[in-house]
C-alpha positions in Angstrom: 79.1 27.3 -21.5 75.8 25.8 -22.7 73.0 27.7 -21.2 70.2 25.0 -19.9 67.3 26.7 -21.7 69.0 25.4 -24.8 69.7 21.8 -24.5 71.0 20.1 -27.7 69.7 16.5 -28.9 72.2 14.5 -27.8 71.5 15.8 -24.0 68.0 14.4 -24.5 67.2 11.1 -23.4 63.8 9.5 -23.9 63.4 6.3 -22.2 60.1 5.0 -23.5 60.7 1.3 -24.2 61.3 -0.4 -20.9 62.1 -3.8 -20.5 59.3 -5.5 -18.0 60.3 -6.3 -14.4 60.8 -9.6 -13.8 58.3 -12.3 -13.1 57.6 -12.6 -9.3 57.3 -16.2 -7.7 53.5 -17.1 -7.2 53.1 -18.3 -3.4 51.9 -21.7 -3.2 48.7 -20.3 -1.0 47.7 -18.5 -4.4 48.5 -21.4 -6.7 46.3 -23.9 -4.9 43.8 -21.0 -4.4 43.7 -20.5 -8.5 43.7 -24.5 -8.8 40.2 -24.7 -6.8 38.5 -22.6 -9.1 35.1 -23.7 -10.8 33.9 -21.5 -13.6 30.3 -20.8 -13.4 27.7 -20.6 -16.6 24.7 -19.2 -17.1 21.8 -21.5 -17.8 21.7 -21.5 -21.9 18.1 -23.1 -21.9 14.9 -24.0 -20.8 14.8 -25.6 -17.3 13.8 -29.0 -17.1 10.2 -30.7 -16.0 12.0 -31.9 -13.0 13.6 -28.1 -12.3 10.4 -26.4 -12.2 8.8 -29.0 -9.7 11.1 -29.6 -7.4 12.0 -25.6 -7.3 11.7 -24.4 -3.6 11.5 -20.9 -5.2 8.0 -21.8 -6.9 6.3 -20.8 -2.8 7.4 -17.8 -2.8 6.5 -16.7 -6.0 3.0 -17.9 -5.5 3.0 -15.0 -2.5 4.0 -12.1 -4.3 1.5 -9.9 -5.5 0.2 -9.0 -9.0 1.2 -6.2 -10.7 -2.4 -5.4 -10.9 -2.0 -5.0 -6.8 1.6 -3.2 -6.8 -0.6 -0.3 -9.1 -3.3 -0.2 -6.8 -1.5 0.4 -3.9 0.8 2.9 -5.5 -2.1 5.0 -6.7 -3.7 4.7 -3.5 -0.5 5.7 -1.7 -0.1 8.4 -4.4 -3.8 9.9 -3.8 -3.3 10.0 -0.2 0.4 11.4 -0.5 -1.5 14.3 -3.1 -4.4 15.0 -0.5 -2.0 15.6 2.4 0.7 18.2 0.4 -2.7 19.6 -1.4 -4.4 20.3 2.1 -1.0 21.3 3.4 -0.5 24.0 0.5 -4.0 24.7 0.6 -3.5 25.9 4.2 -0.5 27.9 4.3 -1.3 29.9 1.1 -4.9 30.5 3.2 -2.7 31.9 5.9 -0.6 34.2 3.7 -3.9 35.3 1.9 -5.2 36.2 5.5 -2.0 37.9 6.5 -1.7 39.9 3.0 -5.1 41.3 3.0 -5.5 41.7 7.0 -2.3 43.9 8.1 -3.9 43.9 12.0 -3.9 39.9 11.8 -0.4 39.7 10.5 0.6 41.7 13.4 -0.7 40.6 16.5 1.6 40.0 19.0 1.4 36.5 20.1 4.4 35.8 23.5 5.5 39.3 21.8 6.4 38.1 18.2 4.3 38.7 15.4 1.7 35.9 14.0 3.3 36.8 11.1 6.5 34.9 11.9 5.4 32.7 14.3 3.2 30.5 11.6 6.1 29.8 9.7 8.5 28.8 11.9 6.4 27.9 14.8 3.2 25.7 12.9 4.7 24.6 9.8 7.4 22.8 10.8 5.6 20.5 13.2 2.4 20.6 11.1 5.1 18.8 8.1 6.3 16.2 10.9 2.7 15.4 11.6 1.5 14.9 8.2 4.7 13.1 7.3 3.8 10.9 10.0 -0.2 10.4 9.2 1.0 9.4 5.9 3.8 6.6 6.7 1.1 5.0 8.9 -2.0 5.1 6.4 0.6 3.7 3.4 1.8 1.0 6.4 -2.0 0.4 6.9 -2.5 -0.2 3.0 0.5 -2.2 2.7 -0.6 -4.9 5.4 -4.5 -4.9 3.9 -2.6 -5.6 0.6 -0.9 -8.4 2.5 -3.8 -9.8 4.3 -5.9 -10.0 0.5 -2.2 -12.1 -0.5 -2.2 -14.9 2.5 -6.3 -14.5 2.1 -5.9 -15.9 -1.8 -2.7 -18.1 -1.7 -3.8 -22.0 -1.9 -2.6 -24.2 1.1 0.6 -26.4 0.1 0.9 -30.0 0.0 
């Protein structure tokens, strides 16, 4: 009896080479489908005098801002964005300060919990929704002056 552990060659069959399946039938949907295709390039030059003037596009371009104004308002928006976390940080560390080196502060009851852990979880929380607030609509605010300077400078059309 052959024990199956120890097959010999002959038992072993490799069946790498297959012979492909047979073509399938295109439907007639997908054949008209592949016969309406337009291929697409990619401009390869210039555009033309007539291009550029009669470009719809050209308005719109005319209203964007310059980089010059992007950076301004992003260091504006990063300065006010700084202020806030700074003045936020500056606080709670102020707080910790007061609690480390005053033991009778950090432990006044306040509704019977400590003002210990009622700052934390009790003042910062809202305090972060309220300067996360004050800061969307300052950045709003400097977004629409930014705007206003834009329709302010653009040159009446035609």
């Amino acid at each position: 009896m052959s024990d199956p552990r120890y097959l010999d060659d002959e038992d072993f069959e490799l069946d790498l080479i297959r012979d492909p399946p047979p073509a399938a039938q295109v439907p007639d949907t997908l054949r008209a489908m592949r016969a309406r295709r337009v291929q697409v390039d990619m401009p390869s030059g210039l555009p033309s005098v007539q291009e550029v003037l009669h470009n719809p596009a050209d308005t719109a371009a005319r209203t964007q801002p310059s980089a010059r104004a992007v950076r301004r308002l992003m260091r504006i928006q990063l300065q006010l964005a700084v202020s806030l976390m700074a003045s936020f940080f500056g606080l709670v560390v102020v707080v910790n300060l007061a609690f480390h080196f005053s033991p009778a502060l950090a432990g006044v009851p306040l509704l019977g919990v400590p003002l210990e852990w009622l700052f934390p979880s009790v003042l910062v929380i809202p305090l972060l929704m309220l300067l996360g607030w004050f800061y969307v609509r300052r950045a709003t605010v400097h977004e629409h002056q930014l705007a206003a300077e834009l329709t302010d400078q653009t040159p009446e059309g035609p």
